[in-house]
C-alpha positions in Angstrom: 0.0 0.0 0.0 1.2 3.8 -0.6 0.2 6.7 -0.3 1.9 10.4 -1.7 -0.2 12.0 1.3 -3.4 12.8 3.3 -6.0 13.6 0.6 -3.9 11.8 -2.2 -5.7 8.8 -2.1 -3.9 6.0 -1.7 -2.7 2.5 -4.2 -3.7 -1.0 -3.0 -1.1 -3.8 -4.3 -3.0 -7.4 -3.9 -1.0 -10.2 -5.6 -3.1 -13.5 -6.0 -1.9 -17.0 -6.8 -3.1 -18.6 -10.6 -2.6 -21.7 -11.7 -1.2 -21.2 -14.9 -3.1 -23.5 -17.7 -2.3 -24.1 -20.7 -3.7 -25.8 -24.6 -2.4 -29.0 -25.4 -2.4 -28.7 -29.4 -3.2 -32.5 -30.4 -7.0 -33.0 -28.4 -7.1 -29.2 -27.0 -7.2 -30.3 -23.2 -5.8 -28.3 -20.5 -3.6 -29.6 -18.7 -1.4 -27.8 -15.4 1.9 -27.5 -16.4 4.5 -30.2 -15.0 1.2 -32.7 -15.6 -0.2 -35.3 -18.0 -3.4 -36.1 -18.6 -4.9 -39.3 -19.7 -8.3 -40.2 -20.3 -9.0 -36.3 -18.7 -6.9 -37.5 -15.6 -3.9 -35.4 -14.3 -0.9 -38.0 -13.1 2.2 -36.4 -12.5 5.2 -38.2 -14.0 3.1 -41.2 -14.3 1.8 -41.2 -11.0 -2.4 -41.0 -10.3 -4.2 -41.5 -6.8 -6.5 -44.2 -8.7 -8.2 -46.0 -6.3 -6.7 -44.2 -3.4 -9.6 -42.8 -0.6 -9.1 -39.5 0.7 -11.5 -37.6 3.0 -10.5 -33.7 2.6 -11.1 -31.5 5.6 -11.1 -27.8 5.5 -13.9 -25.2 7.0 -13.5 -22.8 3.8 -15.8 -24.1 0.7 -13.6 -22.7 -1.9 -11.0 -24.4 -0.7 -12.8 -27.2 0.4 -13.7 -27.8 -3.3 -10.4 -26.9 -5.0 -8.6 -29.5 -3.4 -11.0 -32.1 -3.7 -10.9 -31.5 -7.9 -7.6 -31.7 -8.2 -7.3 -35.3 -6.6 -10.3 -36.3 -8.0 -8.5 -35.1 -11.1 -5.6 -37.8 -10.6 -8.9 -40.2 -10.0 -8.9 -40.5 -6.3 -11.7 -41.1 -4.8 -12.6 -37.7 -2.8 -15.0 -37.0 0.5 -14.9 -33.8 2.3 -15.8 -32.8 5.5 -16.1 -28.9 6.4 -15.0 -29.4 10.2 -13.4 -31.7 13.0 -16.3 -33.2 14.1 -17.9 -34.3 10.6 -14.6 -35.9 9.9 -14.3 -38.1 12.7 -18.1 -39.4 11.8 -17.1 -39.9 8.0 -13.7 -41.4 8.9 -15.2 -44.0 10.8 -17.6 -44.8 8.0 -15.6 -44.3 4.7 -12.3 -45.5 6.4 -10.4 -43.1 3.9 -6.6 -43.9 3.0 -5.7 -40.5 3.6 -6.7 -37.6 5.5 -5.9 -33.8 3.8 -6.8 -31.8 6.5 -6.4 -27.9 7.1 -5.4 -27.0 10.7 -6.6 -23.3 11.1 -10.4 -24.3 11.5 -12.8 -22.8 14.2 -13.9 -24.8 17.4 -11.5 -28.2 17.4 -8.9 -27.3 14.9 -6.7 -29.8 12.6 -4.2 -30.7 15.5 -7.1 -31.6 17.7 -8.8 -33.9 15.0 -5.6 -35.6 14.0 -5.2 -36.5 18.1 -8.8 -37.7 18.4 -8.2 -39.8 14.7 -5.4 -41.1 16.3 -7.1 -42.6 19.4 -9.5 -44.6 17.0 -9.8 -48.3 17.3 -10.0 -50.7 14.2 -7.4 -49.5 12.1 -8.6 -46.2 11.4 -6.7 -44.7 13.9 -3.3 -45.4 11.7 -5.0 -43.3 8.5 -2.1 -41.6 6.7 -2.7 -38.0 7.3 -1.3 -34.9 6.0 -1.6 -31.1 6.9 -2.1 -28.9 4.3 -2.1 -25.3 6.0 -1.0 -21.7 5.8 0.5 -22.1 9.0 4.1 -22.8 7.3 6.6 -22.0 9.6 9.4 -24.7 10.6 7.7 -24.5 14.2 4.2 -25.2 12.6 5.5 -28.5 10.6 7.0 -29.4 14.1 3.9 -28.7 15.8 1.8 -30.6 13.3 4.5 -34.0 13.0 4.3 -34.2 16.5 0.5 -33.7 16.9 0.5 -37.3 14.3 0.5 -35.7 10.6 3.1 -37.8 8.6 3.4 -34.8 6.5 3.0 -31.2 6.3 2.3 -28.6 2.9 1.8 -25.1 3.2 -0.9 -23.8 1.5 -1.1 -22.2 -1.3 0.7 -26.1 -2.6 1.4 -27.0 -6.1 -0.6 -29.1 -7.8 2.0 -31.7 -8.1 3.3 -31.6 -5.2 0.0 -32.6 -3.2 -1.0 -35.4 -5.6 2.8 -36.8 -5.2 2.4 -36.4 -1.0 -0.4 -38.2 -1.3 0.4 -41.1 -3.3 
């Protein structure tokens, strides 16, 4: 933000993160760069979720949603859940592979759910889980590895890089 002075108005500078996309010439599908796509599938250097279950957890929609097209993309099989509570209820049902979950959420946030999935019986409580989070300071990957994520990707995450994690 600047200014030249009371009166002068002022200049708002906001920088926002695209995904740049781009036309394949033979087909004309868009693919993300670094990607491939078969049969309207993104795999990244060969590698797809298929057949991988992944419950996505994140209170923001938006976000919510973007995540779960791009692994549905590389054909995982995507739920959501929009807060701690829902996800222990659709864990226990759906028994997911992995767990994407934000940590910043309001009431129990992503460190509390990944201790309670942790105390679940039956198997479910060794889900592979990762954070995916704006919280991205060395302290907050400590924070989250020790709370039981196996890994930890600071939002806003490449495309590639989260299918990869998650495979």
């Amino acid at each position: 933000a600047t200014s030249e002075g009371e009166g002068k108005g002022s200049t708002f500078i906001v920088s926002l993160p695209v995904v740049a996309v781009r036309q394949e010439e033979a087909g004309g599908e868009r693919i993300h760069p670094g990607s491939a796509v078969t049969n309207d599938a993104v795999s990244v250097n060969g590698v797809t979720l298929e057949g991988v279950k992944i419950l996505v957890v994140d209170d923001e929609k938006d976000a919510r949603e973007v995540i779960r097209r791009l692994l549905a993309s590389a054909r995982a099989e995507v739920v959501t859940a929009a807060s701690a509570a829902e996800a222990i209820e659709i864990i226990q049902e759906a028994r997911p592979d992995v767990l994407v979950s934000d940590i910043g959420m309001p009431g129990q946030d992503g460190y509390e759910l990944i201790r309670r999935v942790r105390m679940l019986g039956g198997g479910v409580g060794s889900t592979k889980a990762v954070a995916l989070t704006a919280f991205a300071r060395l302290e907050d990957r400590t924070r989250a590895m020790l709370a039981g994520y196996q890994m930890h990707l600071a939002k806003p995450v490449e495309p590639s890089e989260l299918i990869v994690t998650v495979a």
